[in-house]
Phi, psi and omega in degrees: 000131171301138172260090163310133206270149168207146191243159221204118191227103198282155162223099198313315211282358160211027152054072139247165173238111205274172154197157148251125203222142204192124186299117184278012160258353143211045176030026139268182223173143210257126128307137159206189211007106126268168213240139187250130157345152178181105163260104164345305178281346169271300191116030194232121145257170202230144171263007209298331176261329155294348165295338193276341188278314180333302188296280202305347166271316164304293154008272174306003203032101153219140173298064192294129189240001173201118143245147200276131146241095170310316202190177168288103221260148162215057149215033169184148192270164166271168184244001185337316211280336150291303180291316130001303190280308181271007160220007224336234181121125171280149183292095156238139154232200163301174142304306207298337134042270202299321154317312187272332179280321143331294186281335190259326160310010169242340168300310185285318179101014173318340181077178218262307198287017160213126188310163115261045195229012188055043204226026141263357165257147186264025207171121187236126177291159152265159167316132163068007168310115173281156196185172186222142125241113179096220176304300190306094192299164192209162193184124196250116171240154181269136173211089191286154178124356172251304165255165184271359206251358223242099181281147151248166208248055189289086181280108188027243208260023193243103122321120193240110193243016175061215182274354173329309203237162165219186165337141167286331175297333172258017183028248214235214225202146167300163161194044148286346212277168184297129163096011135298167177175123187296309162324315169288323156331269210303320157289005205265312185312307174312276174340285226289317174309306164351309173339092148038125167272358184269333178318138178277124195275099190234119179306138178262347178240174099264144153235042175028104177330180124285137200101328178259121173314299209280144142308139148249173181198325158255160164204186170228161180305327189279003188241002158274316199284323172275348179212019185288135183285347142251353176231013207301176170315133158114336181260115187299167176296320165319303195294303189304302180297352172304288176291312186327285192313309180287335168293329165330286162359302229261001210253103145336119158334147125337125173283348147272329168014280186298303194306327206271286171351292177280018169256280163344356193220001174250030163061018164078010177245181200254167167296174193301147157286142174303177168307353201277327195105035192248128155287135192230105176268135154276152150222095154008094184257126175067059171252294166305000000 
């Protein structure tokens, strides 16, 4: 199986992890989450941690042809549409899309004038769709359960699984959020166990298990199926969802939630400006 080289880019102020993967015999090459700076108390954003990915793909010449959005992210905005500009490459996200714009577009109150059809993106994947970089065969499998919405990437032997999976020490993704749901988690994972076992895992969050210094970011399926601390070989779907729901329980909202949401589900751009030309986020207030 082809491997693709990938660089991996932390954004501390929300533990996510951006990336880049690239065929090295024709450096062309996918991004996917990238993060656009957002500070909450002000209302201000910055491009200053995605300029480092940028630079760095310009560096390497590499041709970018897909940016990637594993899922409707809501602890961080996306910055896809800047990178797009400044490297271009087409904007996917899943079909299921359409769900999720559904649903927080009638929460937000969007109104007729923001689309629910996905066509701020330039490509809505299908299950099991193929597609290349480069060279590299690709493969979009969808695995819904944290979001309805939420693909992994399988670039030759590199799984890119968004929030499904974390670190095995730190075990699996919420599936509080609306259109979540833990049973489609726990089949959505098996499909991934399903997976090559040497495939290269690579995670869109870390929060350092207890006990471990270091951020992570990779593994592989046979060392999530031996040792993930909530789903390894041996824990049934009953079990699973068991434990899911009660830690669920116990969780806090993502402290970006609103702003990355109703910016996420608009393709990483913000809503239209009012008349003065000023962009504007809602919050829902005792709705969540």
């Amino acid at each position: 199986m082809s491997a693709p080289e990938v660089e991996a880019f932390f954004h501390h102020a929300s533990s996510t992890f951006s990336y880049i993967a690239w065929d090295p015999a024709t450096r062309e090459a996918a991004v996917i989450d990238p993060v656009l700076d957002y500070e909450a108390a002000s209302g201000r954003s910055d491009h200053q941690s995605v300029d480092q990915l940028i630079a760095f793909a310009k560096n390497r010449e590499l041709t970018v042809t897909w940016v990637l959005e594993t899922h409707v992210h809501a602890d961080h905005l996306s910055a896809a549409p800047y990178v797009r500009s400044q490297l271009g490459g087409k904007l996917a996200i899943g079909e299921h899309i359409r769900d999720v714009q559904d649903t927080f577009g009638t929460l937000f109150n969007a109104g007729d004038g923001f689309a629910r059809d996905g066509s701020q993106f330039d490509h809505l994947f299908t299950d099991g769709e193929r597609y290349q970089v480069g060279h590299i065969a690709a493969t979009a499998l969808h695995t819904p359960g944290h979001t309805p919405a939420c693909m992994t990437h399988v670039i030759g032997d590199a799984a890119f699984v968004g929030d499904t999976l974390f670190m095995p020490d730190y075990g699996t993704a919420r599936c509080d959020f609306p259109g979540g749901d833990a049973a489609t988690l726990y089949r959505s994972i098996r499909r991934i166990f399903a997976l090559p076992s040497a495939t290269r895992v690579f995670l869109c969050h870390d929060y350092k298990a207890p006990g471990r210094d270091e951020y992570a970011h990779e593994t592989t399926v046979a060392a999530e199926r031996e040792r993930n601390i909530h789903i390894h070989d041996g824990i049934d779907e009953a079990g699973f969802v068991a434990m899911r729901n009660r830690r669920d329980a116990t969780l806090k909202l993502p402290q970006l939630l609103l702003p990355a949401v109703q910016v996420n589900m608009r393709a990483g751009h913000f809503p239209p400006a009012e008349d003065n030309g000023t962009h504007y986020l809602k919050i829902p207030l005792d709705v969540l």
